[in-house]
Steps between C-alpha positions, in 0.01 A plus 500: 500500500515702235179739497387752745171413744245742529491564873153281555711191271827550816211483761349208388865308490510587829178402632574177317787429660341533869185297372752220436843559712353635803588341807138428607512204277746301668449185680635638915275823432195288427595296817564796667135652438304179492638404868681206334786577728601404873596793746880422418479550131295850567783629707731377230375706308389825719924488600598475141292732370616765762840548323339588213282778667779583666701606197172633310609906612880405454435408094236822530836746643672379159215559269434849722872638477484469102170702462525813335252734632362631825116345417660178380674466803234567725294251361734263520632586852123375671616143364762556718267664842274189417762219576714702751194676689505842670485610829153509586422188262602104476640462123507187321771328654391538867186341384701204395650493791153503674407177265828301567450611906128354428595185315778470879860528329721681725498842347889575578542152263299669227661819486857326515444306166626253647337130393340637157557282222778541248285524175304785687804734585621386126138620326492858754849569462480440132211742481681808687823463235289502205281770639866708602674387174261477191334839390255691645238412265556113576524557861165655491336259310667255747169639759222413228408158696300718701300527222346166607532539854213619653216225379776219634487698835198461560459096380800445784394660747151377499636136419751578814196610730262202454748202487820618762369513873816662642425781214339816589383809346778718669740234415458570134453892566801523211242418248255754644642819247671295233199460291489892456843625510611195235262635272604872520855392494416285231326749276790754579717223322315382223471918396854531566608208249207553250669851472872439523474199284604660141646216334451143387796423734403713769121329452633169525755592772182604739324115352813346657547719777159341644594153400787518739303649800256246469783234504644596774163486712451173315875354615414608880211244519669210271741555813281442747259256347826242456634601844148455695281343265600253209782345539558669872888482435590769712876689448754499794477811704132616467194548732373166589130457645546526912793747469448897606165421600356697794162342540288800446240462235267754348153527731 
């Protein structure tokens, strides 16, 4: 790259690169919403997909402790109060909890990591060091995915719904806000980068930045569809259907 994009030129490469590297085109997340998939495979993926949640306000902290102004910050820091929760209110991770509880995995098992599959810890833990190491422009454009969020939400969840009998509505209460706060985080983000974006480099820096966060949610179902799906080779050491169950299913 050579020339400078006009700010609506840099939002169209990144709308482009959702419309064609988002992760709701992959072949477990069509499964997934289509009820293609047995109970097993759903809780294969509701315990993966915790550790990624889980870390969600640890990669925030990073991106909040290199923020240079008071407003900045607290925009930022809600990310944060989202995930974690307050004391009067369940945050996001609580209501993942609530969907792993619903889907009857042991919730101490869920919380401990334990059983999650290697290429999943590999993708999340990937995503905190480049969020901690590369600048703060790149780790904010790292978010941008929820760009594309909130009309996927709502496809799952209503696929979920119809075709999964030991799915509820409070089972999936995670979902409930996400549409809404994804797009105010999102259009926080997509200012922020429009803005601090000043140079061909720094332009395609932000282009990449989003190629690698949709990657990484992209490498946590190739995981799981060759674990539980196609070929079903499961790795030594990981959550096998039957194991940590409790027997309690959504009403």
């Amino acid at each position: 790259m050579t020339e400078m994009m006009t700010k609506e030129e840099l939002e169209a490469g990144l709308r482009k690169i959702g419309a064609e590297r988002y992760h709701h085109l992959h072949p477990f997340q069509k499964l997934l919403q289509d009820g293609k998939l047995n109970k097993a495979q759903v809780q294969a993926w509701a315990l993966n997909r915790y550790y990624y949640q889980a870390n969600i306000p640890v990669k925030d902290s990073f991106i909040l402790a290199r923020l240079g102004t008071v407003e900045l910050r607290r925009e930022w820091r809600q990310r944060i109060i989202d995930h974690d929760g307050s004391e009067t209110e369940r945050g996001g991770i609580e209501k993942w909890i609530a969907l792993t509880d619903g889907v009857g995995l042991d919730r101490a098992y869920v919380e401990s990591g334990e059983g999650i599959l290697p290429g999943t810890r590999f993708a999340v833990d990937a995503y905190v060091h480049f969020v901690r190491e590369r600048t703060l422009l790149e780790a904010v454009a790292s978010s941008l995915t929820e760009l594309f969020s909130p009309n996927v939400i709502g496809i799952r969840t209503k696929g979920m719904l119809e075709h999964y009998p030991f799915i509820s509505k409070e089972t999936l209460a995670y979902f409930d806000k996400r549409p809404v706060q994804a797009k105010r985080d999102s259009d926080f983000a997509l200012e922020y980068c429009l803005e601090n974006a000043r140079t061909p480099e720094q332009q395609q820096a932000v282009l990449n930045a989003l190629r690698f966060k949709c990657q990484v949610l992209w490498a946590q179902l190739d995981a799981l569809h060759f674990s539980y799906v196609d070929p079903a080779l499961t790795p030594p050491d990981v959550w096998r259907p039957g194991v940590a169950e409790t027997g309690r299913e959504a009403a």
